[in-house]
N, C-alpha and C positions, 0 to 999 in steps of 0.2 A: 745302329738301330736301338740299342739298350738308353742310348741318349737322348732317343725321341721318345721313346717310351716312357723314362724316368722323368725327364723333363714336361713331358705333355700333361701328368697327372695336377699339374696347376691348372688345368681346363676340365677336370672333370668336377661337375656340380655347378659350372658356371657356365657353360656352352650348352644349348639344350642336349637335353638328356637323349635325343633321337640322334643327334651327330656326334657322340661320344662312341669310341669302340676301345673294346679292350682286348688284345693291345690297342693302343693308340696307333700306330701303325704297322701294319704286319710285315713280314719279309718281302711277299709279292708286293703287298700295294709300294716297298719302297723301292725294290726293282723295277715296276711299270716307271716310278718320276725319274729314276734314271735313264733307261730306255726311252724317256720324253723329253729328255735332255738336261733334266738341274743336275747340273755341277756343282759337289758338296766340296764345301773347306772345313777342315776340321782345325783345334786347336787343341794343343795336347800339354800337359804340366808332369816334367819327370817323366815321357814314355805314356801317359795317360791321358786318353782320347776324352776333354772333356766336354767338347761344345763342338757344334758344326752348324753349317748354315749353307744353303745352297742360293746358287743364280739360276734362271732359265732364259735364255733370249725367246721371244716368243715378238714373231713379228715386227712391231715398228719399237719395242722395250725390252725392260729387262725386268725380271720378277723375283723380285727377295723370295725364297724359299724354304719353309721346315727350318725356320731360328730358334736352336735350342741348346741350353747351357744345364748341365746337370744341377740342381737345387742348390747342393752345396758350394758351388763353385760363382753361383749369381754374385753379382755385386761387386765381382774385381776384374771389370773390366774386357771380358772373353768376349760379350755382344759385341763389345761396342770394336776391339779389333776387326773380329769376323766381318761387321758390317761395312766399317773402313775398310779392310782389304779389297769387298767384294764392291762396294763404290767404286774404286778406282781401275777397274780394268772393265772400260768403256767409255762410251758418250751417251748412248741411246739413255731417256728418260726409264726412271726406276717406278716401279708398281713391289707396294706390297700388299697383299688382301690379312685380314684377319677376321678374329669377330669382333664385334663387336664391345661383347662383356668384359672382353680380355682386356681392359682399363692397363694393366701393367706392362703390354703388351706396344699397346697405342701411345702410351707414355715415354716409353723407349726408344720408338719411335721418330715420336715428335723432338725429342733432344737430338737428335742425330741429324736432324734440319728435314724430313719427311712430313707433307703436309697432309692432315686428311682433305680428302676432295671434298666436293661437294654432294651430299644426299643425291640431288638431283640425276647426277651421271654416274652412282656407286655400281647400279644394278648392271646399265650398259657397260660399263669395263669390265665386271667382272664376268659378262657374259661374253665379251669380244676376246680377253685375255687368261681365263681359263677353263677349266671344262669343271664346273662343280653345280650341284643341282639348286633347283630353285630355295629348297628350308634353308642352305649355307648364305644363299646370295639374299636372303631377306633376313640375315642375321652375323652381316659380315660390313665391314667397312673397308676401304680402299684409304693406304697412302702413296704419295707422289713426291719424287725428288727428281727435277725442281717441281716445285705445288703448279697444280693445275687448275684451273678455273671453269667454270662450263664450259667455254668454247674453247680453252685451248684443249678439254678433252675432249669434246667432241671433232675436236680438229683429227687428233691424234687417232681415235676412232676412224675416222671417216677414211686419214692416210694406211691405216691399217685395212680395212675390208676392200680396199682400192689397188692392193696391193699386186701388180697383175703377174708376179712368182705363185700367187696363190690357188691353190684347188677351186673352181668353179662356186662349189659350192661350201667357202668360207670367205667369198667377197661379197 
């Protein structure tokens, strides 16, 4: 948790000021995303925990999760393992949501072969694919690995609310 916290304060002053907390994430809020299933990978240098990143299977994908490298340690390569590891155990297409401002974020991203979607179908994935409130979801963008186009997200969409494993009322 010290990781997210420490790590996270590169979003503060650039994510609006109403979706900032500090902590950045507290102990409950990071026991509920366990309890909802991301499964975190840590990577550790000498015994020390310095970067971790989580998966979530959520329906017809998989959802990059809480990727964070302690400040000092940015830049040698911990992302890009973590996200490599976490690529390869599956097939289901990859979601990661961020925001928007976080340019360094989306940058790191997109090197890793993650494409952002399209505007047009950002709001509906992130409403089909996680549970965050409206201020996040009109201040957030969505990548995909492999990149999706309108209608293969909307495909992907439609194969998930269709889903007939699912509660009544999330089809």
């Amino acid at each position: 948790m010290a990781i997210i916290n420490e790590a996270a304060m590169a979003y503060k002053g650039v994510i609006p000021a109403d979706r900032w907390h500090d902590p950045y994430m507290p102990l409950d809020a990071l026991e509920a995303e366990i309890a909802a299933g991301v499964r975190f990978t840590g990577y550790a240098i000498d015994g020390l925990l310095v970067g971790v990143m989580g998966i979530q299977s959520v329906r017809n994908v998989r959802l990059i999760r809480h990727a964070y490298v302690l400040s000092n340690h940015q830049g040698h390569g911990i992302g890009s393992a973590l996200i490599n590891h976490l690529r390869g155990n599956g097939n289901s297409p990859i979601l990661i949501g961020t925001w928007a401002a976080a340019v360094w974020a989306i940058g790191f991203y997109r090197r890793h072969g993650f494409a952002l979607v399209p505007e047009t179908v950002t709001a509906q994935l992130l409403k089909t694919y996680w549970d965050v409130p409206e201020r996040q979801i009109a201040t957030s963008v969505v990548l995909a690995a492999p990149a999706l186009t309108v209608d293969s997200a909307q495909q992907l969409i439609a194969a998930a609310c269709h889903d007939p494993e699912l509660p009544n009322d999330l089809r």
